[in-house]
TISE-538706 format. One record per residue (C-alpha): x, y, z; residue in one letter. Coordinates in steps of 0.001 Angstrom, whole numbers, plus 500000, padded with zeros to 6 digits. Layout:
<sites>
SITE;X;Y;Z;a
...
</sites>
This chain:
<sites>
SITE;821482;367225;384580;x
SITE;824742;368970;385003;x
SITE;827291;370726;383019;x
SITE;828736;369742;379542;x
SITE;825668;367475;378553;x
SITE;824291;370860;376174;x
SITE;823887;370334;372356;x
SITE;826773;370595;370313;x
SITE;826972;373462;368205;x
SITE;827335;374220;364309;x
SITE;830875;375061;364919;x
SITE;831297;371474;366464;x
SITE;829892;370079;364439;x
SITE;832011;371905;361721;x
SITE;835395;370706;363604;x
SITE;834245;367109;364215;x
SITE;833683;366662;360085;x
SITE;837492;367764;359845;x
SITE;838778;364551;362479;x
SITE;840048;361655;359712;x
SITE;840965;359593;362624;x
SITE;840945;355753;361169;x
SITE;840880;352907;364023;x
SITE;843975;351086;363196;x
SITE;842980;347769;362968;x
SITE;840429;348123;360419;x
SITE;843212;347817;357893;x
SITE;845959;345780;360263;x
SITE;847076;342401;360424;x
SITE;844233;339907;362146;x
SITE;845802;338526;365113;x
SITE;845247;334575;365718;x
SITE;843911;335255;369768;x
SITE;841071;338727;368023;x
SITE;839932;335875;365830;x
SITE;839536;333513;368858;x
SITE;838152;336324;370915;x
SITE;835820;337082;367940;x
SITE;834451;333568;368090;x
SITE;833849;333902;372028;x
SITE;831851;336810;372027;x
SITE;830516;337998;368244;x
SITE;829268;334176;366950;x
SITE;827418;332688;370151;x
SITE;823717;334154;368848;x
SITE;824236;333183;364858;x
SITE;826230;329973;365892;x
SITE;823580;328500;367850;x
SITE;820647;328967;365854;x
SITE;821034;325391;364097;x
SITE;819683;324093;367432;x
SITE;816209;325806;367109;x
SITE;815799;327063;363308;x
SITE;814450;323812;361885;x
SITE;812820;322496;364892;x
SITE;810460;325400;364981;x
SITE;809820;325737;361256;x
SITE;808070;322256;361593;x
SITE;806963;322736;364749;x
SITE;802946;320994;364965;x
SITE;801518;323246;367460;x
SITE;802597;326635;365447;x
SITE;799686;328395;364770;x
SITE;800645;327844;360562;x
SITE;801818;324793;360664;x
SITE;804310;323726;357683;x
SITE;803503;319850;356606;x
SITE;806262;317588;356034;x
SITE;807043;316285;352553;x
SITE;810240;315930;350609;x
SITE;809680;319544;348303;x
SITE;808756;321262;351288;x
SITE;812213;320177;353447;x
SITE;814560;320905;349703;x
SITE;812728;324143;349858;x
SITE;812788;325147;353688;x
SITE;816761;323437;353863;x
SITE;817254;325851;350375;x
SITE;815444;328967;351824;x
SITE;818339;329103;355318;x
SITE;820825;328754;352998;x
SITE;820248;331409;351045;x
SITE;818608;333667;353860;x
SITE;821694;333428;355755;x
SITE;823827;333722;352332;x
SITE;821894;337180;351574;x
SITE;821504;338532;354757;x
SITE;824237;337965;357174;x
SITE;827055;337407;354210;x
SITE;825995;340169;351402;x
SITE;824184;342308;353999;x
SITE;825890;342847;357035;x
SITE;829347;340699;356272;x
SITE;830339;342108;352589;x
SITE;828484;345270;352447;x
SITE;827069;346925;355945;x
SITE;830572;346205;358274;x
SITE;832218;348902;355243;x
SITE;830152;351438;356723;x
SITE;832106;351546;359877;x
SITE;832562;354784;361924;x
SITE;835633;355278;362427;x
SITE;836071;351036;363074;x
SITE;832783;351482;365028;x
SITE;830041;349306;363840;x
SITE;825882;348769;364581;x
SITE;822880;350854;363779;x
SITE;824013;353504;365914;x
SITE;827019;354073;363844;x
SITE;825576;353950;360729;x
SITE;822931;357017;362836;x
SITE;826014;358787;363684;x
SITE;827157;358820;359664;x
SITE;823576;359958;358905;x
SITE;824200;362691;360976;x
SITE;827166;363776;359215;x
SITE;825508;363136;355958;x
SITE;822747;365583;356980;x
SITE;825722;367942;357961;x
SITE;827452;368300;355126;x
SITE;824817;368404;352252;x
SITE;822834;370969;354560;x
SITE;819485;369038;354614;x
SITE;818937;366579;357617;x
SITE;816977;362878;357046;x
SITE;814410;362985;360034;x
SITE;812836;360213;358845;x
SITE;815919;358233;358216;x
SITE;817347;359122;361863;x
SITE;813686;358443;363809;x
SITE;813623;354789;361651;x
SITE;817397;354237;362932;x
SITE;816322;355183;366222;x
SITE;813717;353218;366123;x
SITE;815939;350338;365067;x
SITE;818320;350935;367961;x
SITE;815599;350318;370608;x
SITE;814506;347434;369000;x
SITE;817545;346132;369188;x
SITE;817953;346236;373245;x
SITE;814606;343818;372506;x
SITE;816259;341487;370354;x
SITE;819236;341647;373973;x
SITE;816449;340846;376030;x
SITE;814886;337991;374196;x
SITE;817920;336090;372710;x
SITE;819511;335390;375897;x
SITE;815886;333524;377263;x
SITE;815426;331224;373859;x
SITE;818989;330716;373157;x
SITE;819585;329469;376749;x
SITE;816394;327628;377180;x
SITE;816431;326083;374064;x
SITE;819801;324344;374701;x
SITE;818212;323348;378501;x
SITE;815345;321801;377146;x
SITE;818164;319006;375557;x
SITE;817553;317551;379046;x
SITE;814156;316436;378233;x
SITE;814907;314605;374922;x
SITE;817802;312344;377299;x
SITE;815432;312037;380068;x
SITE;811811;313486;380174;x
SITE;811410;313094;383559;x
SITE;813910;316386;383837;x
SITE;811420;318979;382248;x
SITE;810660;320321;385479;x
SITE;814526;321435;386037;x
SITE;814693;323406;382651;x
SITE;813370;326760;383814;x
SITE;815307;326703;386939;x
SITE;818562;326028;385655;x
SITE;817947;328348;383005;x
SITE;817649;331100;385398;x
SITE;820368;330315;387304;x
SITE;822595;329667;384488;x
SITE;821370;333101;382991;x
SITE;822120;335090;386637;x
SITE;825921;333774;386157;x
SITE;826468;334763;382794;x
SITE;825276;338642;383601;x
SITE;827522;338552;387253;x
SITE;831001;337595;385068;x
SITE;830437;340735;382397;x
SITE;832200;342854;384440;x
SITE;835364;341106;384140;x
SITE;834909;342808;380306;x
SITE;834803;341518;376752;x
SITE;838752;340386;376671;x
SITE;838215;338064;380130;x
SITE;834759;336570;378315;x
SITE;836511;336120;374665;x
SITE;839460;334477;375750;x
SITE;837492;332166;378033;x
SITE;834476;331230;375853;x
SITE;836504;331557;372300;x
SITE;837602;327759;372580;x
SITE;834812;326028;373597;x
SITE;833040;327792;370253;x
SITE;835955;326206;368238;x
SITE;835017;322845;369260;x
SITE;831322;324098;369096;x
SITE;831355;325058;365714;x
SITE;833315;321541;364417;x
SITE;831217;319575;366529;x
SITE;827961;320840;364807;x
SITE;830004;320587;361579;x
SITE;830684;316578;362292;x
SITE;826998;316029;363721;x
SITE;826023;317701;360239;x
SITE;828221;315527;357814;x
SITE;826957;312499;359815;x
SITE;823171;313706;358970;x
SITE;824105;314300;355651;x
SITE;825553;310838;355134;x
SITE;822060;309651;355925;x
SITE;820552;311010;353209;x
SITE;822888;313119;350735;x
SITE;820822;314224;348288;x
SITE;820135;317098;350909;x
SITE;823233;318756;349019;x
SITE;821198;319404;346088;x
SITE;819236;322010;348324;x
SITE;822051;323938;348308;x
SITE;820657;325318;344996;x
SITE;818814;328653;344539;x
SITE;816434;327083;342596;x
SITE;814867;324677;345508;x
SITE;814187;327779;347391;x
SITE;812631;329980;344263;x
SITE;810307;327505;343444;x
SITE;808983;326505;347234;x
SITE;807909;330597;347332;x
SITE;806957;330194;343775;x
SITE;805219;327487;344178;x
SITE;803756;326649;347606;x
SITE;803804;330666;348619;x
SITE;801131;330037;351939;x
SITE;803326;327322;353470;x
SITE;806236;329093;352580;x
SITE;805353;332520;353632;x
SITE;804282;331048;356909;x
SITE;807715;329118;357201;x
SITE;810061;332544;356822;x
SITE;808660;333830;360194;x
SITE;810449;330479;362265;x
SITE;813466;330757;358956;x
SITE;814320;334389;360066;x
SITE;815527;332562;363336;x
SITE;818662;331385;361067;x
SITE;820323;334577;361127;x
SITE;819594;336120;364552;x
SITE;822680;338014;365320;x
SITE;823038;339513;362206;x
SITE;822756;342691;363551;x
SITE;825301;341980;367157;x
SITE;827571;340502;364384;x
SITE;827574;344636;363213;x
SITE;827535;345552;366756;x
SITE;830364;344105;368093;x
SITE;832393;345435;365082;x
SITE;833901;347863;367450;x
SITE;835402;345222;369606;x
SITE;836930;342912;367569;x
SITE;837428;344762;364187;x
SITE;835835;343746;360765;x
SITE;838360;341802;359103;x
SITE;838543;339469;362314;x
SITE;835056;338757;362665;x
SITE;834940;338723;358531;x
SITE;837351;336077;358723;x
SITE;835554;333591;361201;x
SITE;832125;334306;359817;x
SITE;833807;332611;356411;x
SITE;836645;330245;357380;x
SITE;834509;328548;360113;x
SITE;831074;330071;361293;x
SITE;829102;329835;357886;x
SITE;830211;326443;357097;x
SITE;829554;324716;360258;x
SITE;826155;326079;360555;x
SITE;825056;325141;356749;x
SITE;826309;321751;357136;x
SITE;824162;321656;360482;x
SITE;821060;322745;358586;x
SITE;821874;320155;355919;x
SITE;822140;317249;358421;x
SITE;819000;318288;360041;x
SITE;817014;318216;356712;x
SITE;818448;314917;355855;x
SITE;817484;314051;358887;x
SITE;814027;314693;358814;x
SITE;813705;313273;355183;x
SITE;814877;309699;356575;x
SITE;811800;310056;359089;x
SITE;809511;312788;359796;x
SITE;809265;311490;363193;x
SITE;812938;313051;364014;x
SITE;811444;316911;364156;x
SITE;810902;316299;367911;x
SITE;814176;317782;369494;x
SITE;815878;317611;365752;x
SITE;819080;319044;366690;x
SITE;820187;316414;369606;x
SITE;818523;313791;367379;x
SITE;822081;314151;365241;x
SITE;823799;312247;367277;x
SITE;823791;308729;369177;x
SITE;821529;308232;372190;x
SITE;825331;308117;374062;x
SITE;826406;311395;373035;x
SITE;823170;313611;373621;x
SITE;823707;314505;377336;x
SITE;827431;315790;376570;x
SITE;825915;317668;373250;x
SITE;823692;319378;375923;x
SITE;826291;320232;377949;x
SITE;828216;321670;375161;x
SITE;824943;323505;373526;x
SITE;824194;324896;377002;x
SITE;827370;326594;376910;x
SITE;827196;327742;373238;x
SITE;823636;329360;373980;x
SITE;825624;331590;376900;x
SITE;827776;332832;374793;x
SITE;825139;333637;372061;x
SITE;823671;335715;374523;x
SITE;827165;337127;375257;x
SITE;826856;338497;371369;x
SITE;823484;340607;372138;x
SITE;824914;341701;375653;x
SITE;827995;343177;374302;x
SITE;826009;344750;371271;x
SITE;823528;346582;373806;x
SITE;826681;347838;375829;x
SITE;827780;349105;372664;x
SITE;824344;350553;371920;x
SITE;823896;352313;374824;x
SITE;827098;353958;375050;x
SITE;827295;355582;371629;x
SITE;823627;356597;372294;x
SITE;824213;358052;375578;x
SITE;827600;359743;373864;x
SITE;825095;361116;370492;x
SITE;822509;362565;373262;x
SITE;819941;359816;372919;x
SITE;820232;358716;376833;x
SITE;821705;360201;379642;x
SITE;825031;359973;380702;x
SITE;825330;356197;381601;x
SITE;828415;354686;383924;x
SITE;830657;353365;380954;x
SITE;833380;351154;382164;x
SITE;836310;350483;379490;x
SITE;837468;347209;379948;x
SITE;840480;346965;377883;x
SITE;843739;349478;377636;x
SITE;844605;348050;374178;x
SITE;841432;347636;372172;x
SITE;838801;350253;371986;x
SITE;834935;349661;371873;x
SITE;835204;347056;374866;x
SITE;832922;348471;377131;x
SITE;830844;347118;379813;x
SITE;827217;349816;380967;x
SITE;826371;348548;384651;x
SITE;822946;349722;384820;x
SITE;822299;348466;381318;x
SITE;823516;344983;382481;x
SITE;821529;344809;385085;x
SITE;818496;345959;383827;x
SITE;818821;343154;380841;x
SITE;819183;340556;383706;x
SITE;815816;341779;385196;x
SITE;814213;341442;381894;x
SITE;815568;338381;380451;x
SITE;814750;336380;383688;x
SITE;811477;337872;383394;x
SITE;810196;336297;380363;x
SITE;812025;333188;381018;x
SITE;809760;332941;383984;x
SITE;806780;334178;381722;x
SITE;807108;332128;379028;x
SITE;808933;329021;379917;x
SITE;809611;327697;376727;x
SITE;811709;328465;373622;x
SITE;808963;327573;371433;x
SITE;806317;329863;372832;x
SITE;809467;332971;372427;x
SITE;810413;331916;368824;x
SITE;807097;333885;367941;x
SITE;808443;336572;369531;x
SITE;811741;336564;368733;x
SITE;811863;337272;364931;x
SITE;809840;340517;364424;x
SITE;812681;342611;366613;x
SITE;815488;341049;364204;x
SITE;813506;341380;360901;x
SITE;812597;345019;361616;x
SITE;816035;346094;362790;x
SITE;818068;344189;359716;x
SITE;815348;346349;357137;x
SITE;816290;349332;359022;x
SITE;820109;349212;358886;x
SITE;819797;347535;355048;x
SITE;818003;351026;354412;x
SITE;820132;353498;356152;x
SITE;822881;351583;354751;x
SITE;822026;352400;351270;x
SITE;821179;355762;351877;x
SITE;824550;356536;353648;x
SITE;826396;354422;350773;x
SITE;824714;356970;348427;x
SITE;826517;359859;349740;x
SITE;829686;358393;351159;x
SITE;830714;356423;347843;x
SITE;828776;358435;345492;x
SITE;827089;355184;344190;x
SITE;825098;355730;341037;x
SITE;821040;355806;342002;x
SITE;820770;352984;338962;x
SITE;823113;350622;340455;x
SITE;822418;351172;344254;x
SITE;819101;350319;343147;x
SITE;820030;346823;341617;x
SITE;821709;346228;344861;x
SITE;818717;347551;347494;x
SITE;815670;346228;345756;x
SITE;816414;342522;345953;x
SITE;817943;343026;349626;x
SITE;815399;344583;350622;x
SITE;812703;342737;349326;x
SITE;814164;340140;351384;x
SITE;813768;341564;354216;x
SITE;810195;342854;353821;x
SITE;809448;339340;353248;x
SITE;810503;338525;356753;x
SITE;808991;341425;358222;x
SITE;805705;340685;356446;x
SITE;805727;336717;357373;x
SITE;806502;337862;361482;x
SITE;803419;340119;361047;x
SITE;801412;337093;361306;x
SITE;802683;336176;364413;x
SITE;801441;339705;366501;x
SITE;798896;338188;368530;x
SITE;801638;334973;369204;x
SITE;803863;336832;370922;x
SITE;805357;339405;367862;x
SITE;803904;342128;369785;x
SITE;806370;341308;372880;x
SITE;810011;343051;370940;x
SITE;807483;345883;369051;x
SITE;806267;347159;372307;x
SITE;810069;346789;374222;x
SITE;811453;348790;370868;x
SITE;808072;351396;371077;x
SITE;809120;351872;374520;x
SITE;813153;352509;374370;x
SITE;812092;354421;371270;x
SITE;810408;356554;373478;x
SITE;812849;357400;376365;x
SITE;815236;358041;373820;x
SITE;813623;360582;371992;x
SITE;811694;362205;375140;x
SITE;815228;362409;376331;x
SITE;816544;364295;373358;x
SITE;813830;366492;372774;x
SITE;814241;367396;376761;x
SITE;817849;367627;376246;x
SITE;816801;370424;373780;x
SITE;814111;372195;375833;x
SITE;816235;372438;379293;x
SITE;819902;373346;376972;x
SITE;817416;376439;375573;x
SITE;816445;377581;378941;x
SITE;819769;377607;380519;x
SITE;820905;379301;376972;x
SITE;818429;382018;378218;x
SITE;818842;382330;382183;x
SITE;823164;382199;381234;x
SITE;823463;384947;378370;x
SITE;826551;385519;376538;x
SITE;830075;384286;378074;x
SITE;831579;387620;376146;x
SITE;828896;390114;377422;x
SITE;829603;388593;381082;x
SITE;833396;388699;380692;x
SITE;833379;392324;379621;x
SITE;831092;393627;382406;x
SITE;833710;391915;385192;x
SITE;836230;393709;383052;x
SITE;834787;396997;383126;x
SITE;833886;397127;386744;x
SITE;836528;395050;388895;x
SITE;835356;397293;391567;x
SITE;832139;395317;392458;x
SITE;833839;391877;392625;x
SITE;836796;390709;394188;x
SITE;839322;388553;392586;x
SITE;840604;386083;395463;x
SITE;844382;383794;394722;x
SITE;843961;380492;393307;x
SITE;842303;378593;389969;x
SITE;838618;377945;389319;x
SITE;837466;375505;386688;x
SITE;833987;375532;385654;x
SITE;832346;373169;383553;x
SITE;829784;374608;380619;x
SITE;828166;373191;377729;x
SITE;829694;375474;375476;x
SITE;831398;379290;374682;x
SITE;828897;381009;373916;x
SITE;826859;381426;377664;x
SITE;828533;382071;380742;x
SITE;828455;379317;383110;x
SITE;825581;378952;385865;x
SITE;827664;378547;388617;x
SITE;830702;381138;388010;x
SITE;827407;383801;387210;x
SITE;825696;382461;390716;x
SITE;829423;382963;392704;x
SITE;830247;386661;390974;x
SITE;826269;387541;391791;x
SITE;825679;386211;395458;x
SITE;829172;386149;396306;x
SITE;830859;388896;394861;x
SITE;834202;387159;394136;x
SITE;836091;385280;391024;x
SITE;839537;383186;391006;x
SITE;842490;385150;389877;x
SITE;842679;382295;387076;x
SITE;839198;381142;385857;x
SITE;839511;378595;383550;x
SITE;836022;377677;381283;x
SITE;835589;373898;380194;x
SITE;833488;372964;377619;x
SITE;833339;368815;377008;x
SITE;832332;368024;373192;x
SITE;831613;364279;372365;x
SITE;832361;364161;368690;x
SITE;831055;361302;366360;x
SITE;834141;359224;366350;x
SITE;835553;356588;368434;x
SITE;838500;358681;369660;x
SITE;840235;361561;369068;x
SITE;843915;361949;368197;x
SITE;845932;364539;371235;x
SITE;847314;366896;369057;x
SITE;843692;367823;368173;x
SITE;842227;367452;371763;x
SITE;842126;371127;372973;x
SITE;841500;374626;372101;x
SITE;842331;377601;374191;x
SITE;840403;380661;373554;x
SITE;841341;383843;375441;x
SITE;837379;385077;374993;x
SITE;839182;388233;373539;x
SITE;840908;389506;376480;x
SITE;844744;388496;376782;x
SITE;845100;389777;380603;x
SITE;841900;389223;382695;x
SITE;842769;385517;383383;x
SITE;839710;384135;382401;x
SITE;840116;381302;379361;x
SITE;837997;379116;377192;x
SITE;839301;375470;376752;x
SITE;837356;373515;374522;x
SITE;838124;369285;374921;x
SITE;837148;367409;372258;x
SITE;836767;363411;372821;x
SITE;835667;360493;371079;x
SITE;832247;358786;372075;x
SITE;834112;355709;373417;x
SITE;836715;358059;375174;x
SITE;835990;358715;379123;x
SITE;836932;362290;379538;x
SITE;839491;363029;382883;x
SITE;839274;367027;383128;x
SITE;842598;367007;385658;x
SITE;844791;364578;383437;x
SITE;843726;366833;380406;x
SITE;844163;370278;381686;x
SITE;847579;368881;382442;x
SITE;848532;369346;378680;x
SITE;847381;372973;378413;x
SITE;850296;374938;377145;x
SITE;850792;377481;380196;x
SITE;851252;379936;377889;x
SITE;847916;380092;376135;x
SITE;845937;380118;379508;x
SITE;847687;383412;380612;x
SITE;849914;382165;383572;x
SITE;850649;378649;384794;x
SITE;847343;377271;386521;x
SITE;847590;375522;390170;x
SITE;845979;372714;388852;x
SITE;846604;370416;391952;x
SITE;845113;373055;394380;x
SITE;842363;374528;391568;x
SITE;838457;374146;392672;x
SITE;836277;372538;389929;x
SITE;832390;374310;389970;x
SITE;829480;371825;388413;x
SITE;825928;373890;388102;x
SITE;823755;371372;388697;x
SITE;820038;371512;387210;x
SITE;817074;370133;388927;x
SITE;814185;369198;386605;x
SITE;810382;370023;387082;x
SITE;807317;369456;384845;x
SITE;806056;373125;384033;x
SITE;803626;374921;382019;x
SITE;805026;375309;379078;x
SITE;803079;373701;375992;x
SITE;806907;372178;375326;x
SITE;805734;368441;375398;x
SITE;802744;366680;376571;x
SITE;802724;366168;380658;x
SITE;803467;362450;380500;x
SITE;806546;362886;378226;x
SITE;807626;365574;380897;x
SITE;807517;363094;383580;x
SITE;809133;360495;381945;x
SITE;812093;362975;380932;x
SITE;812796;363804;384593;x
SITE;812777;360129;385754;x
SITE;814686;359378;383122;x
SITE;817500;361949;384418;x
SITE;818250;360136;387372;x
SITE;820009;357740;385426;x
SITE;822779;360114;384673;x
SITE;825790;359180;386071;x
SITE;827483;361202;388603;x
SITE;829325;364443;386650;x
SITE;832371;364458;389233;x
SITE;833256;360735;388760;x
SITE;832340;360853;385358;x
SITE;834914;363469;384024;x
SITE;837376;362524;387078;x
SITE;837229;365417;389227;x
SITE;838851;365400;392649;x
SITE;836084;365029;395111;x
SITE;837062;366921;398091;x
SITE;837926;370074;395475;x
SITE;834363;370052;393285;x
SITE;831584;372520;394829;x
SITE;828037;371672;392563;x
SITE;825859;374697;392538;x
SITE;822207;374053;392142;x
SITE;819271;375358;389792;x
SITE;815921;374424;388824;x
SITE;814525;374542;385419;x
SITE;810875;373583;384521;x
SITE;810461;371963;381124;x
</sites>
């Protein structure tokens, strides 16, 4: 751990409630090529769930099988509908994507507005904040899982043209799977503007296949009534119980759709999700129902079954592609993840690469990449079929839509002052919904349910081990640094026992209120300070960015004369911090002299971890917080200093 990863303080926390920055596109114009970009990345998960949904709701070798009749398809055909009407349009599209951060979107956003909630009415929400936690790491779950059924799923197409090729479908999977995760670096834009047409013709081409299943059989449009699906739970509640642990598949990427708010804005993807997403994938569920009414027989590989024996090889051509960019959805929702919880003090400081000058939240997390790649090849190699993952795949979603649907009405509460009375009339039935899911995937634990709970339990876990650690070690150093004002005043009082050598010194420190590690270490074994010592403290504040005229504050630590300043630098969580660029625009004036920035020397106090004694946490959680610190990125590259001018002083600190 180095320098400027400390807590915030109270009086951070103070200044960050007083930012009103607004992301200017949540209110701006939608431009045609965000919309298109929107498509490319946000819609791949939710837009190609039509090839799997229905197919494994009748699926025969489920463990709770659903029969076949005519009430049961009106009811299951009825129950999508309205799942994906109540969740991903009311839930996440009309209500959740208003509780943006500052533009910023996802669970951890709507964490980051809990924290401010907690804040400002003076009582915190730990139970609130460990469930959205919680909900984060079950979302880098849902990234490792979609990615293996979405692309094997469209893969498996092969067999239903030729069954002779189901030996190929894992293998080309993984390969297909290894090229998607080498081409994110090229960032969000590159992949948007690439893989935005081809879901344009994806999303008519399902809508066409779906008119021509509906032709078959039209009175499929009369599921499109509420009451199909009220009285299949009414009255067939076993089957249809059973059935809403393979429906919940339907609106997978629900919660990426939130995610990747931050890159394309809300009123873009708001706009797509209505105009061309929503319809295209009801009409596919309506042509697959119709489908399966005109014979049962059709379940087998339902989706490709929509079209002519001629045009199946090309649909799996075109479905193969969709099903990479659906996991392009999760991917970019985990970078997002990530970064806002390394930038909150969930994770350590994680290589963040922006990838576009123009349009903030487009990020792309190297390690995080890679270590999804790992993973998702993994259980593509494990479990070798979309059907045995489906069983997996729903708890992660169901659990982490409940969670945000909560925290959203909680936040709602205190942001818009909604009256208790009619926030309830708008939480109970939502959220009933969801515990319905969340109930139905229960049965599926021993299937494979257990797979995105115990991926969740475990990022759960590093990411609170590494806050509480973050806590322990920032309390320590608190102690072994003592007060910044005490220190200044005893080098003021005796200048005699140190001597001040020409030139500027920069250290980096967590805050004001202790005296760096490093500066103490050079005045104590070294006996000398910088004629002009400058003090950096780095504050991540919970917004995207923040404006330059409210960047930096100078604080002279009391003393007008002695040389040594306090600059506070205050930067968004999507902002990469350059010290040199932004001690460039400290008014000379307020840091007593005019610094030699080119020629200055930049100190880092560098801590080196070590389980201890100390009853602070158990052993194993002690272990696990210093491996996890080896993930932190480099501190030079990571607030730009100049290499050949940066000295890192070392410490150790047991925790």
């Amino acid at each position: 751990m180095t320098d400027a990863q400390g807590p915030r303080g109270r009086d951070s926390e103070t200044a960050s409630r007083s930012l009103a920055v607004r992301n200017p596109r949540v209110d701006a114009p939608v431009p045609v090529p965000l919309v298109v970009g929107a498509l490319g990345v946000v819609f791949g998960d939710i837009g190609t769930s039509p090839i799997y949904t229905m197919q494994t709701v009748f699926n025969p070798g489920d463990p709770h099988p659903v029969p076949i009749s005519p009430g049961v398809v009106f009811g299951v055909v009825s129950l999508v509908f309205w799942s994906v009407m109540i969740i991903v349009t009311v839930t996440y599209v009309l209500l959740a994507m208003r509780a943006d951060n500052q533009g910023e979107g996802g669970i951890m956003a709507l964490i980051t507005l809990l924290r401010r909630s907690a804040a400002e009415r003076g009582r915190a929400a730990p139970a609130l904040a460990a469930l959205g936690i919680f909900g984060a790491a079950l979302f880098f779950g849902d990234s490792m899982i979609t990615p293996a059924i979405s692309v094997l799923s469209a893969v498996e197409g092969l067999k239903v043209v030729e069954p002779s090729l189901a030996g190929l479908v894992v293998p080309i999977t993984a390969v297909i799977i290894v090229l998607l995760f080498l081409v994110q670096r090229r960032g969000t834009s590159a992949v948007g503007r690439l893989f935005g047409p081809v879901m344009i013709i994806w999303f008519v081409t399902i809508s066409a296949c779906g008119v021509a299943g509906i032709t078959q059989h039209p009175d499929i449009l009369r599921a499109l009534s509420p009451t199909y699906a009220l009285e299949f739970l009414a009255g067939h509640f076993g089957v249809a119980f059973f059935a809403l642990a393979a429906i919940v598949l339907a609106v997978t990427g629900a919660e990426a759709l939130y995610a990747d708010m931050g890159h394309f804005g809300r009123r873009s993807i708001t706009r797509a999700w209505l105009v061309l997403v929503f319809p295209a994938c009801v009409l596919s569920y309506l042509g697959q129902g119709a489908l399966i009414l005109r014979d049962p027989a059709n379940v087998s590989g339902l989706f490709f079954r929509l079209v002519p024996d001629w045009g199946r090889l090309p649909l799996v051509g075109l479905a193969t592609a969709a099903t990479v960019i659906a996991s392009q959805a999760v991917i970019t929702g985990a970078y997002s993840v990530a970064s806002q919880a390394a930038k909150l003090g969930y994770l350590p400081r994680l290589r963040v690469t922006h990838t576009s000058a123009s349009v903030i939240g487009q990020v792309y997390v190297p390690w995080i990449n890679w270590l999804l790649m790992v993973s998702v090849l993994t259980l593509v190699f494990a479990f070798r079929s979309s059907a045995a993952l489906a069983y997996a795949f729903g708890m992660a979603v169901t659990a982490t839509i409940t969670i945000s649907t909560l925290i959203f009405f909680y936040i709602s509460h205190w942001r818009w002052r909604v009256r208790p009375w009619l926030l309830a009339l708008g939480a109970v039935p939502l959220l009933v919904v969801d515990l319905l899911f969340v109930a139905a995937n229960t049965t599926k634990l021993i299937h494979g349910a257990w797979l995105p709970l115990l991926i969740g339990l475990t990022a759960f876990t590093v990411m609170t081990t590494w806050q509480r650690g973050r806590q322990i070690v920032a309390a320590e150093r608190q102690r072994r640094e003592g007060s910044l004002h005490d220190f200044v005043e005893e080098l003021r009082d005796n200048p005699q026992n140190v001597r001040c050598v020409a030139g500027t010194a920069v250290f980096l420190n967590p805050g004001k209120q202790t005296a760096p590690l490093a500066m103490r270490a050079n005045v104590e074994h070294n006996h000398v300070r910088h004629e002009h010592v400058l003090i950096l403290s780095i504050l991540t504040e919970p917004v995207p960015r923040v404006p330059a005229d409210q960047r930096i504050v100078v604080d002279d630590l009391g003393y007008a004369d002695d040389g040594i300043v306090h600059v506070t630098a205050r930067f968004g969580y999507l902002e990469n911090p350059n010290v040199p660029e932004v001690l460039r625009k400290v008014d000379p004036a307020a840091t007593e002299g005019r610094m030699g920035l080119d020629q200055a020397s930049y100190f880092l106090s560098k801590v080196e971890l070590r389980p201890g004694p100390l009853p602070t946490m158990p052993l194993w959680r002690k272990r696990l917080f210093v491996a996890t610190s080896y993930l932190t990125a480099d501190a030079a590259e990571h607030f730009g200093l100049p290499r050949d001018r940066t000295v890192i002083m070392g410490s150790r600190i047991e925790v």
